[in-house]
C-alpha positions as CSV (number, residue, x, y, z in Angstrom):
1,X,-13.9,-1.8,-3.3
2,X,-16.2,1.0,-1.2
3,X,-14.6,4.2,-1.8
4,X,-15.3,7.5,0.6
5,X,-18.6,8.0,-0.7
6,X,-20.1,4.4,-0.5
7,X,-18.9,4.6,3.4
8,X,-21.0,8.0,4.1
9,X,-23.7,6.3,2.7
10,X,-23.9,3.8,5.4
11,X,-26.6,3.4,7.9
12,X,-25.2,2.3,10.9
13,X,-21.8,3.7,12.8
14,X,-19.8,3.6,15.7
15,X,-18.1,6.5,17.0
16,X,-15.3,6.2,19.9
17,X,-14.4,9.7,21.4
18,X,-10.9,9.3,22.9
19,X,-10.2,10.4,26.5
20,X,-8.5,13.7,26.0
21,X,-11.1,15.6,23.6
22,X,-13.8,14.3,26.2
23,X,-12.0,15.5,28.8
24,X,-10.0,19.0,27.0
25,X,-6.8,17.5,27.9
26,X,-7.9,16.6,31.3
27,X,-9.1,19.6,32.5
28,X,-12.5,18.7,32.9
29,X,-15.6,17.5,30.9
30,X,-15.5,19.2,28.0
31,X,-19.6,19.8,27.8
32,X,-19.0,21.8,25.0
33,X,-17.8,19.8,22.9
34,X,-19.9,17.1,23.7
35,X,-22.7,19.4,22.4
36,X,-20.8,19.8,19.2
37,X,-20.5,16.2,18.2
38,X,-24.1,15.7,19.7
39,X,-25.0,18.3,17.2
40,X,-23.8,16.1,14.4
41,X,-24.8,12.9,15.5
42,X,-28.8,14.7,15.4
43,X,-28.4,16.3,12.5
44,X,-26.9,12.7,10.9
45,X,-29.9,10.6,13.1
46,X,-32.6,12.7,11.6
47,X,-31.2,11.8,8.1
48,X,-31.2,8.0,9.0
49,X,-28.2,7.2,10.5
50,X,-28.0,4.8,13.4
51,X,-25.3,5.8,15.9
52,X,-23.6,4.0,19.0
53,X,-21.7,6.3,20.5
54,X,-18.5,4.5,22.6
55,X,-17.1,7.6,25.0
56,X,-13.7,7.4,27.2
57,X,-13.4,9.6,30.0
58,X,-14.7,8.4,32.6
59,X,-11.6,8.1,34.6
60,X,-10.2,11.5,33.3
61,X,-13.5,12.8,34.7
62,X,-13.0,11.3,37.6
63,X,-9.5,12.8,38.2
64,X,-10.5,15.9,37.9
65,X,-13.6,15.6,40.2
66,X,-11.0,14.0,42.9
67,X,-8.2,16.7,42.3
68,X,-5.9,13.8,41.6
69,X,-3.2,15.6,39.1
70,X,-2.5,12.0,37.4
71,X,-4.1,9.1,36.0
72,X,-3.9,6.3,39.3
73,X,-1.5,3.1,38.8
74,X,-3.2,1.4,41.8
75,X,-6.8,-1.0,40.0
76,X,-8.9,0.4,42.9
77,X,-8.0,3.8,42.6
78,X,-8.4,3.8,38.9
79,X,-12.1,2.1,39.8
80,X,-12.9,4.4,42.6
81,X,-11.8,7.2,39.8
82,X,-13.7,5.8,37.1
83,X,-16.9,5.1,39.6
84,X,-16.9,8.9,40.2
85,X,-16.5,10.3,36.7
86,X,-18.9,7.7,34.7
87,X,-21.8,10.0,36.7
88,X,-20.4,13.3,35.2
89,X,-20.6,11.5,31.8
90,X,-23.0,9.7,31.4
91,X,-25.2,13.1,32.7
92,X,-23.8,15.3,29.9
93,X,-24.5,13.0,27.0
94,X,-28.0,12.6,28.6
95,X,-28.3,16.1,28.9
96,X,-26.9,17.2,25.2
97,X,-28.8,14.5,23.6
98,X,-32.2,15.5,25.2
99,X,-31.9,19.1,23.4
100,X,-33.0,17.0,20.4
101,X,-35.4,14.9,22.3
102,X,-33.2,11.8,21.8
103,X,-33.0,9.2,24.2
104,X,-29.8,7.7,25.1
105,X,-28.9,4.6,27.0
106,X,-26.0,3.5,29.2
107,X,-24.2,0.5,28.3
108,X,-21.1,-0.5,30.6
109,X,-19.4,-3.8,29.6
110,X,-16.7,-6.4,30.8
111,X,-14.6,-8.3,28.9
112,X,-16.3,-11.2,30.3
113,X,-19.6,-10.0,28.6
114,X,-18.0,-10.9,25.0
115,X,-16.2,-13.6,25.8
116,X,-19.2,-15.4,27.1
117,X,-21.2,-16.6,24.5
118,X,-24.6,-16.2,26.3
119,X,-23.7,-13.1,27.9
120,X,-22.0,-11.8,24.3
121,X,-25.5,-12.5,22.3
122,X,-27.5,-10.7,25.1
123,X,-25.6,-7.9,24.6
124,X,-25.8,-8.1,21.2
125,X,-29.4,-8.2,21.2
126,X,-30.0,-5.1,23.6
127,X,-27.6,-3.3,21.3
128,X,-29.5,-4.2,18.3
129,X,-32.9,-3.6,20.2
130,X,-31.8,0.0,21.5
131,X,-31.1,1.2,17.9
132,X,-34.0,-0.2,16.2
133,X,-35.8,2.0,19.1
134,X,-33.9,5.1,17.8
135,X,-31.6,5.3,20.9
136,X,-28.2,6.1,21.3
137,X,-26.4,3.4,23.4
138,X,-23.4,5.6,25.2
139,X,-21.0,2.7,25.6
140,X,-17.4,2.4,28.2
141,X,-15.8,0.0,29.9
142,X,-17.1,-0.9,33.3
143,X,-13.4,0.1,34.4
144,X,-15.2,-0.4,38.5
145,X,-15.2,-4.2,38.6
146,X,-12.9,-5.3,35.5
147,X,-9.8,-6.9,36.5
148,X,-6.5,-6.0,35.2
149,X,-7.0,-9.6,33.6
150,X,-10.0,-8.5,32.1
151,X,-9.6,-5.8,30.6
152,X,-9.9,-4.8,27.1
153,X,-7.3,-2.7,27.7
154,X,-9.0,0.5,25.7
155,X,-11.4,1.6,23.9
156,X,-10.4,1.0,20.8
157,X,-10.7,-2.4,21.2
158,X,-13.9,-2.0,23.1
159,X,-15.7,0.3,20.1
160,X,-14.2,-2.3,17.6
161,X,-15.6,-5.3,19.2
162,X,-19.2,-3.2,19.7
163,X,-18.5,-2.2,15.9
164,X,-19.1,-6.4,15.4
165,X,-21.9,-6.5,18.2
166,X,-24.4,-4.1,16.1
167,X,-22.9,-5.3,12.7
168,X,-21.5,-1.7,12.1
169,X,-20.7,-0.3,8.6
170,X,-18.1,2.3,9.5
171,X,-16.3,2.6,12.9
172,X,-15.2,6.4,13.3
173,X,-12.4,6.6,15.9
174,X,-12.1,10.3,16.6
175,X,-8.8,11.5,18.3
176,X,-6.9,14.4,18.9
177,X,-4.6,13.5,16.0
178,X,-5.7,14.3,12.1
179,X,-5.1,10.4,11.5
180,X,-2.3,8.0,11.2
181,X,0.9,9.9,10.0
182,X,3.5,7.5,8.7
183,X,5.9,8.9,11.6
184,X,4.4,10.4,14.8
185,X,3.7,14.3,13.8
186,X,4.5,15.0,17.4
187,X,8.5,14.2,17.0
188,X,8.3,14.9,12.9
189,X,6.1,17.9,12.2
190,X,6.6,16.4,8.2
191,X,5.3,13.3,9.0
192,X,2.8,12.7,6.0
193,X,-0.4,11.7,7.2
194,X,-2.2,8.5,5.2
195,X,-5.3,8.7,3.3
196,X,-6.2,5.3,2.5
197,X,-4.8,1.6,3.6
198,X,-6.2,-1.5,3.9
199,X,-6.8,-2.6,7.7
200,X,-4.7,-5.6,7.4
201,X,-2.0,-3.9,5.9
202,X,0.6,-5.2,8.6
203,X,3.0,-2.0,7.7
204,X,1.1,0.1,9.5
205,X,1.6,-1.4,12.7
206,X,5.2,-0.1,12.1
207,X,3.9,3.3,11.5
208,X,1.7,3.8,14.2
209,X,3.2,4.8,17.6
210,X,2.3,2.4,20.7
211,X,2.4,5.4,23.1
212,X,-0.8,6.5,24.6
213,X,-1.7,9.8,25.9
214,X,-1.3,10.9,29.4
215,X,-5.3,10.0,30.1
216,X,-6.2,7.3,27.9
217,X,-4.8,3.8,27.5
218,X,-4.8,3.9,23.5
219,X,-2.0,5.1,21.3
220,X,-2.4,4.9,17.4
221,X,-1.2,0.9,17.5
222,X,-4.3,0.4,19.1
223,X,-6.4,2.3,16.7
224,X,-5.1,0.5,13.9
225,X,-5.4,-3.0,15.5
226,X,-9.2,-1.9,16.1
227,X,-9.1,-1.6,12.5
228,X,-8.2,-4.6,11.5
229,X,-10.7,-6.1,14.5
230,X,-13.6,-4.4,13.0
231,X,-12.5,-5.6,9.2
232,X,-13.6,-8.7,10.2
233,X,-16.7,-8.1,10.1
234,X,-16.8,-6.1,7.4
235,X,-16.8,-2.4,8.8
236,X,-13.8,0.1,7.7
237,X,-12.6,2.6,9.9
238,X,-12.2,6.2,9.9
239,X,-9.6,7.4,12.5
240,X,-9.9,11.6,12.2
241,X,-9.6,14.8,14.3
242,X,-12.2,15.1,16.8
243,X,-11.8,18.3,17.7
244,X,-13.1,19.8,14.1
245,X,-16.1,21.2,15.0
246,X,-17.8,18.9,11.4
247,X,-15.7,16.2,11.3
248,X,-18.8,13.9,11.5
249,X,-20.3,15.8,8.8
250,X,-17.9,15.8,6.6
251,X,-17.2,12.1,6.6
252,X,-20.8,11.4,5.5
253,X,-20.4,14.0,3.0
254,X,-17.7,12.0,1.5
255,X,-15.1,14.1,2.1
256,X,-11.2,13.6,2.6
257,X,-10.8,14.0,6.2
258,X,-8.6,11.8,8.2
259,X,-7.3,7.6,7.4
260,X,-9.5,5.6,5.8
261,X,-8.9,2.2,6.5
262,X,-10.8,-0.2,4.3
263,X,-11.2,-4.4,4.9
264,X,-9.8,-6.1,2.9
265,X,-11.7,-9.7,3.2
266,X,-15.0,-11.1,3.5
267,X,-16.5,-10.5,6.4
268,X,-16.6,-13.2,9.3
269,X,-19.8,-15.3,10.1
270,X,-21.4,-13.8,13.4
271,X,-20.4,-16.9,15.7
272,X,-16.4,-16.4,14.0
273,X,-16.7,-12.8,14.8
274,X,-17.6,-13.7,18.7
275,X,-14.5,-16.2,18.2
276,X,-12.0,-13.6,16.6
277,X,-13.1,-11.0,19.2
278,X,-11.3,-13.3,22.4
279,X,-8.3,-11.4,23.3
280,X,-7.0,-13.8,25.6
281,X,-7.4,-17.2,24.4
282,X,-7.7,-20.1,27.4
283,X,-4.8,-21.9,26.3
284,X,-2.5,-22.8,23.4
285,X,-2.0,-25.4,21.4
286,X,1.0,-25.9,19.0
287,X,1.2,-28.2,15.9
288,X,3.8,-29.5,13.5
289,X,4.7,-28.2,10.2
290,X,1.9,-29.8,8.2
291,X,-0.5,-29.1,10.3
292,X,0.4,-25.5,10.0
293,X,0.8,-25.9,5.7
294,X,-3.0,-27.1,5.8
295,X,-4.6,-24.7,8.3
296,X,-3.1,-21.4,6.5
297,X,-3.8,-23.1,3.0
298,X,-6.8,-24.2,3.1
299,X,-8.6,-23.3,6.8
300,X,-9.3,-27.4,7.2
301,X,-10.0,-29.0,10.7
302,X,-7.7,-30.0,13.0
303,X,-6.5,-33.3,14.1
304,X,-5.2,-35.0,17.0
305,X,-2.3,-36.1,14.9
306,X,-1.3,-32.9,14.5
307,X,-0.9,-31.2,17.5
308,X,2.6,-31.7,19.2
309,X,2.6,-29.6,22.7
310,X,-0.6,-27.9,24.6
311,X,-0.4,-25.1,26.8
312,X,-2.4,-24.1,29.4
313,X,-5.7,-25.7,31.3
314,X,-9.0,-25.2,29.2
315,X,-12.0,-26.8,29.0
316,X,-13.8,-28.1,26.4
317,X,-15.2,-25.5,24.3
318,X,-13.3,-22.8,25.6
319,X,-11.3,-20.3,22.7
320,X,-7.5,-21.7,22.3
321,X,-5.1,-20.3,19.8
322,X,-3.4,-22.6,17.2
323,X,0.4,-22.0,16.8
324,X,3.6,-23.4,14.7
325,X,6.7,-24.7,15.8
326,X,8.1,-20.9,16.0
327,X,5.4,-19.6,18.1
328,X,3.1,-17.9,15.8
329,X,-0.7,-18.1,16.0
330,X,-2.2,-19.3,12.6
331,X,-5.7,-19.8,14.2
332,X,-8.0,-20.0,17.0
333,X,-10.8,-21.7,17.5
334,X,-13.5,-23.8,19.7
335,X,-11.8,-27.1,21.5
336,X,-13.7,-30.0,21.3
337,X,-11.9,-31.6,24.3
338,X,-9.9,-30.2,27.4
339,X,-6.4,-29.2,28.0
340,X,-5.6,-32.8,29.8
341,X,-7.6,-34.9,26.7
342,X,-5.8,-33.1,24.0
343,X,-2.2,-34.2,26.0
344,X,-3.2,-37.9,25.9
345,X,-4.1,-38.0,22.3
346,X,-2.0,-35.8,20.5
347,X,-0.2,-37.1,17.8
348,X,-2.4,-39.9,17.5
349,X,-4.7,-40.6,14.4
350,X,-8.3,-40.3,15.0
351,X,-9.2,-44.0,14.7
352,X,-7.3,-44.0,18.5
353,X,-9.1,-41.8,20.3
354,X,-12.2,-43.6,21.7
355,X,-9.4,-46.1,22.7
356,X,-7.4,-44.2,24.3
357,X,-10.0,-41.9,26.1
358,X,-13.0,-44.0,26.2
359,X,-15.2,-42.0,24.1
360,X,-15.7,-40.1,20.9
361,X,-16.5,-36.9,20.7
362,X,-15.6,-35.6,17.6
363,X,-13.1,-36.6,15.2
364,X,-11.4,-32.8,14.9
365,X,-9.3,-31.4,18.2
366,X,-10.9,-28.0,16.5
367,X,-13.3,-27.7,13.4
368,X,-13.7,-25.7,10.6
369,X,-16.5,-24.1,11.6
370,X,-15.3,-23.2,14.6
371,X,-12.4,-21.7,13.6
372,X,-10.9,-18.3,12.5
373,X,-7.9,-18.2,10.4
374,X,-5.6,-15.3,12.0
């Protein structure tokens, strides 16, 4: 197991800057710290670090430039805020950058871009392309024409799925916390702050408070679900204090700064990443009791026979989640047939199938290989 050290070695990171140390507490575009972890990220490029940089703040910027004195409830003021700010900040990474001559590049992405398997590998390949260039993509949400429907909801999630996009070995969330604290330090200023974990340690969920600050949509549950998110793929996470001046530094010294939070599996194939990374599955579909013993056991197909109930209208191919009796999701995966298909031949053996829908398809409801165990 990849200790401190082995992690700063790695070539490739991600860094998410939360909304509130962009944004000092939402009194403006902090430019000055921007030039501080711009600093960093040079002196760590010209070493041969590869960087994509994943910056909130856009609708904190936006606030401020609108003399609104609170983050909007309303989607199309929340756009129209975001619209505004994404100008200011996009500007002053350009700006900081370019006192190193280093090129940046925008990147603004939709939860429809990764769930669409075409659209996910293109950005995936411009990602790839921009770094092999020696850019730094500056990556957000394009918050003006998601839907609260698609969403990713933060940017967390956002910088865990672009962690799996460029095939990241370290995803650095920087926040205005030291790390995750076993309580929240804010209620329990004895909370003891955790070193080390393993990202699918489900215990930390517990730990980690769901409340977000008054900017951003993140609290620390999200940070540690983005953990877990980018372990699939084989990248650990550093969640640290953004507002020390080296923090960057000392993480690729090796240093004890912040949570580490290791993964603690072999990573995913590419295509199971793209699969693991749907947030909101198309539908559901719910299977008996052996069904459920052989999919957590042993990750085998599954069969018409034993699915019991389907939720939801998908079509074929679309992403479902696999559930038990009780509700909870063993799997998801790819659908070889559609919502209505799946209703007239559950619970049948395969050998029925062409006769009761006409055709054959495949034998499995959901294959292996197009599956992620969950």
């Amino acid at each position: 197991m990849k200790d401190r050290k082995a992690y700063a070695a790695t070539r490739r990171w991600v860094v998410k800057i939360g909304s509130s140390l962009v944004t000092n507490d939402g009194r403006g575009l902090d430019e000055q710290a921007i030039d501080l972890w711009v600093d960093q990220i040079a002196a760590l490029h010209a070493e041969g670090k590869r960087f994509v940089v994943v910056s909130s703040g856009a609708v904190a910027a936006g606030l401020v430039r609108l003399g609104w004195k609170k983050r909007p409830v309303a989607l199309n003021e929340m756009q129209a805020s975001a619209a505004v700010g994404q100008m200011t900040l996009v500007q002053a990474w350009e700006r900081s950058f370019q006192r190193y001559g280093l090129h940046t590049a925008q990147v603004l992405l939709t939860y429809a871009d990764l769930t669409d398997r075409h659209r996910y590998l293109n950005a995936r390949s411009t990602l790839r392309t921009l770094l092999k260039l020696g850019v730094i993509p500056v990556v957000n949400e394009n918050d003006t024409v998601s839907t609260e429907e698609l969403q990713f909801g933060d940017n967390d999630t956002l910088a865990s799925l672009v962690s799996n996009l460029v095939e990241a070995e370290l995803l650095v969330i920087l926040t205005d916390q030291a790390g995750l604290f076993e309580e929240d330090p804010r209620r329990n200023p004895e909370a003891r702050l955790i070193s080390e974990a393993d990202a699918g340690d489900q215990r930390l969920l517990t730990m980690a408070t769901p409340t977000p600050g008054m900017l951003g949509r993140g609290g620390m549950q999200t940070k540690v679900s983005a953990a877990s998110r980018a372990a699939r793929a084989g990248a650990a996470t550093l969640i640290a204090g953004g507002r020390d001046g080296e923090v960057l530094q000392r993480i690729a010294r090796g240093e004890v700064t912040g949570t580490l939070l290791r993964p603690d599996r072999e990573p995913l194939a590419a295509r199971k990443q793209w699969i693991n990374g749907h947030l909101r599955p198309g539908g559901k579909l719910v299977v008996d009791d052996g069904a459920a013993r052989v999919l957590r056991k042993s990750g085998r197909s599954l069969l018409a026979v034993g699915v019991t109930a389907v939720e939801g209208d998908f079509g074929r191919g679309d992403v479902v989640a696999c559930c038990d009796s009780a509700g909870a999701e063993i799997a998801r995966g790819l659908v070889n047939y559609n919502a209505d298909e799946i209703r007239r031949i559950m619970g049948q053996p395969t050998a029925r199938i062409q006769e009761i829908l006409g055709y054959l398809d495949q034998p499995e409801v959901v294959h292996r290989d197009n599956m992620v165990i969950t």
